[in-house]
C-alpha positions as semicolon CSV with decimal commas, in nm:
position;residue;x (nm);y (nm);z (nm)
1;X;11,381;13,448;12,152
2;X;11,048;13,400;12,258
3;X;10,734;13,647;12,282
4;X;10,663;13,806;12,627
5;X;10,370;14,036;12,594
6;X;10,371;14,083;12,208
7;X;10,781;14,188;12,260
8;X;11,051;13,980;12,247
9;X;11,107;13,805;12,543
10;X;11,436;13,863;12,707
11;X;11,662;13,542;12,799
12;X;11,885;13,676;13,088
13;X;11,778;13,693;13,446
14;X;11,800;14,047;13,463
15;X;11,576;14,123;13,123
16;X;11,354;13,833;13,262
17;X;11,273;14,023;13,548
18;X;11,236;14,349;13,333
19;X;10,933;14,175;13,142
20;X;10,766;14,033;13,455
21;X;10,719;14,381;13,577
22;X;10,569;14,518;13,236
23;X;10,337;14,187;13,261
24;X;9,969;14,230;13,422
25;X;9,917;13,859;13,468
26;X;10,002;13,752;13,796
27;X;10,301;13,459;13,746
28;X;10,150;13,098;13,679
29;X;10,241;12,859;13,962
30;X;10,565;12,638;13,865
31;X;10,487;12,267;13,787
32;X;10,161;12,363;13,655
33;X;10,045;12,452;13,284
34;X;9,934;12,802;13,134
35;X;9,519;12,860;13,159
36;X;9,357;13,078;12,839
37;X;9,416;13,395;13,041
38;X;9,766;13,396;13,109
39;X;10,063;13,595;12,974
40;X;10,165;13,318;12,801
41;X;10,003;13,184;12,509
42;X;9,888;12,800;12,497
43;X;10,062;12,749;12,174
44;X;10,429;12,750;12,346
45;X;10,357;12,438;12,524
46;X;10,559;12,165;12,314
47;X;10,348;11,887;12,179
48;X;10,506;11,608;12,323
49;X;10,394;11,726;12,640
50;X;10,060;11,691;12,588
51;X;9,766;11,547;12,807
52;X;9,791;11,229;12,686
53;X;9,609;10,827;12,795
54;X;9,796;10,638;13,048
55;X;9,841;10,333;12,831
56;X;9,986;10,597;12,533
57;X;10,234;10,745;12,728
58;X;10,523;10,433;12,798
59;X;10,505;10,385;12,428
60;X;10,527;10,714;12,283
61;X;10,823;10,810;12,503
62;X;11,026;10,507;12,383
63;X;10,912;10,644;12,056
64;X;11,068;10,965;12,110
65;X;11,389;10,898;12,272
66;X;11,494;10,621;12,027
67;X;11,370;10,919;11,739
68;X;11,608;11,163;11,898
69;X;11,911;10,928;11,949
70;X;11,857;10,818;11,592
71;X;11,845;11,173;11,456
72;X;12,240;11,249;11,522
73;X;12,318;11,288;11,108
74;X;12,530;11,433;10,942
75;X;12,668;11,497;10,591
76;X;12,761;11,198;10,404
77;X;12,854;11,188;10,016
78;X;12,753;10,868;9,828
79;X;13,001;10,601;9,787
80;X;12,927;10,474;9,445
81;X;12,845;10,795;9,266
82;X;13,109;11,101;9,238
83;X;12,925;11,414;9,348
84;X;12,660;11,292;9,514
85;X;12,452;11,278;9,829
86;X;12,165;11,077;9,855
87;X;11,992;10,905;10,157
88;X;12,241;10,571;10,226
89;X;11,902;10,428;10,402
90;X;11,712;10,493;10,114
91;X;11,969;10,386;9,809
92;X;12,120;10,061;9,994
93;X;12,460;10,050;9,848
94;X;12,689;10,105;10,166
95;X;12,618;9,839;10,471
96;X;12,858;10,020;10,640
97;X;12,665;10,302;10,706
98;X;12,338;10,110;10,783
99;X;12,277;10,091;11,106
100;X;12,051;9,832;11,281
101;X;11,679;9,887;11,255
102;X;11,459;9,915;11,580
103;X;11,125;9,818;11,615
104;X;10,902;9,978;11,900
105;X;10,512;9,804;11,919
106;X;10,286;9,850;12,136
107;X;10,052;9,580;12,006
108;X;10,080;9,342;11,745
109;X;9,828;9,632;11,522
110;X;10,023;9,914;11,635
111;X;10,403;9,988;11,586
112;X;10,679;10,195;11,481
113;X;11,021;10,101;11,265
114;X;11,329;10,325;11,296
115;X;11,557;10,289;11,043
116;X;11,893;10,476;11,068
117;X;12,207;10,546;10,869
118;X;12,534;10,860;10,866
119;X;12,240;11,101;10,689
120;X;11,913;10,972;10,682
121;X;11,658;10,834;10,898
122;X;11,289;10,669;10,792
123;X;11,030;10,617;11,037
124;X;10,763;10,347;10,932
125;X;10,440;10,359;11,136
126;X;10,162;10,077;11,142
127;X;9,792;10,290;11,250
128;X;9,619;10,061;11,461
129;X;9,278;9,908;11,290
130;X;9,044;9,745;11,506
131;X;8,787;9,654;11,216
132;X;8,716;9,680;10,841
133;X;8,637;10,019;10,867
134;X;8,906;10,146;11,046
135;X;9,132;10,004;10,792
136;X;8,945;10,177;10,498
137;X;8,909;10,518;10,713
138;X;9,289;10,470;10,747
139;X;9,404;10,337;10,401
140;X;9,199;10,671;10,295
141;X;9,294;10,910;10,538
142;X;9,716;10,846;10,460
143;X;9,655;10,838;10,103
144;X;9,487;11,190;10,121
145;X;9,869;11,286;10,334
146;X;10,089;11,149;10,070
147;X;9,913;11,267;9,744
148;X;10,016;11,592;9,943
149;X;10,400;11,457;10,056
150;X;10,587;11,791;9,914
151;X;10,386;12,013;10,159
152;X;10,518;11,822;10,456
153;X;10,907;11,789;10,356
154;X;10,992;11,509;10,549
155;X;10,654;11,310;10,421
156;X;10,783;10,969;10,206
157;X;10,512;10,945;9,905
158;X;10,512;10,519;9,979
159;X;10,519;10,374;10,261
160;X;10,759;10,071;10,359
161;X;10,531;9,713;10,282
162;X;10,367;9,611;10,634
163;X;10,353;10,018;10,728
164;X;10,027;10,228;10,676
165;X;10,255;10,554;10,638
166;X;10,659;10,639;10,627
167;X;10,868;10,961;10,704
168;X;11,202;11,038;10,569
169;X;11,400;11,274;10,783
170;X;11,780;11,334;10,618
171;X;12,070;11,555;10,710
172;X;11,939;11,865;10,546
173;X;11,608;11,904;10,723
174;X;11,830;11,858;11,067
175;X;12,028;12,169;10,936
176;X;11,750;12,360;10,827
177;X;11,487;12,257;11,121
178;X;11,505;12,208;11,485
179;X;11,543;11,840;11,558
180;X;11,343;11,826;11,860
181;X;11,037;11,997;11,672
182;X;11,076;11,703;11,406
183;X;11,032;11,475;11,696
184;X;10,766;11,640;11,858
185;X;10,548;11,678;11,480
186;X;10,594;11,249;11,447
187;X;10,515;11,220;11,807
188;X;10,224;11,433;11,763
189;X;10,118;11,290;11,425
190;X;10,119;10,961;11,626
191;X;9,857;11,105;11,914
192;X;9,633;11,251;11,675
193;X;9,573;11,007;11,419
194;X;9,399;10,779;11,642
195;X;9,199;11,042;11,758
196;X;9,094;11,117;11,383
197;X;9,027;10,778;11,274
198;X;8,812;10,775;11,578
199;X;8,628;11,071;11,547
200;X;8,584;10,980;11,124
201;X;8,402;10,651;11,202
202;X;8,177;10,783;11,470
203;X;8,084;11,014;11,223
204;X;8,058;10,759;10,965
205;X;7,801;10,577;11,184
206;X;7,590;10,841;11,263
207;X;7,545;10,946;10,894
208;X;7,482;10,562;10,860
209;X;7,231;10,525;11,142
210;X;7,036;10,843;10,992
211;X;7,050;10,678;10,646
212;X;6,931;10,402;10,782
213;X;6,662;10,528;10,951
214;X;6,529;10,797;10,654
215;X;6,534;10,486;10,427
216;X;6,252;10,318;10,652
217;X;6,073;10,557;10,748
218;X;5,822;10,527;10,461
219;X;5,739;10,136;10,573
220;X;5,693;10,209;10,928
């Protein structure tokens, strides 16, 4: 159920129609997005259909449908220990249930590795870093996300060597979550960290340019 008006909003054609009579909005056109004033709220529109760069989009698609065919788990128990179930990706014991990794990059500084097995799937990414500062504004800014790994569930505390941050997704968050809103938060997390790291280090060198300039002032 969704929310039509601050009600629920009905699913059938018939209760559809119901609530578009109770609405004052006029009807958005089809094909085109919600504005601020409409009946619907902005918030319903799914991440991974946001605005997003030209260049961005082939690569974060490939992303997402290789994420979603990956994401078919289900409940496995461990092989080697009675009672058990653990994620096979994570403990290694069964090849058999391994299957083969897949590597998506868009540049040789930017890339994502999908690992997959019966129950568990981790998903490496590598933050692109165009300098020295972008790598420390990085190293910094996943460090702060994984000191806080139990708030975000599927958050892995490490990441995988050659990876700036890693995700775990098992069987039990597919049962307890919608999958395609675990796709849509990596997919997201992927389009907005650029933009952070972006927006840090301009800020980072205007606070070094006024430094800079408060520091000479007295010899001018």
């Amino acid at each position: 159920m969704e929310l039509c008006g601050g009600a629920s909003r009905p699913t059938t054609k018939r209760q559809a129609s119901g609530c578009a009579n109770l609405s004052a909005q006029p009807h958005e056109p089809r094909g085109q997005h919600p504005t601020p004033t409409s009946q619907y709220h902005q918030g319903w529109t799914r991440p991974g259909f946001a605005i997003m760069s030209q260049s961005l989009r082939p690569y974060l698609q490939a992303v997402r449908s290789s994420l979603t065919a990956a994401l078919t788990l289900s409940n496995f128990a461990s092989q080697t220990a009675e009672r058990h179930n653990v994620p096979e990706i994570e403990a290694q014991t069964s090849p058999e249930v391994l299957l083969t990794p897949l590597t998506i990059a868009r540049n040789e500084n930017e890339r994502v590795l999908i690992e997959p097995s019966i129950n568990s799937v981790r998903i490496s990414i590598k933050i692109k870093q165009a300098d020295e500062i972008e790598h420390i504004l990085v190293h910094k800014f996943t460090r702060f996300l994984t000191q806080r790994a139990e708030s975000f569930f599927i958050l892995r505390r490490k990441p995988i060597k050659g990876y700036d941050i890693s995700f775990l997704i098992t069987n039990f968050h597919t049962e307890e979550m919608l999958k395609h809103k675990l796709v849509d938060f990596i997919i997201q997390f992927m389009e907005e960290v650029d933009k952070e790291i972006s927006e840090m280090k301009l800020f980072l060198n205007a606070r070094a340019r006024f430094v800079a300039e408060s520091f000479l002032t007295p010899f001018d």
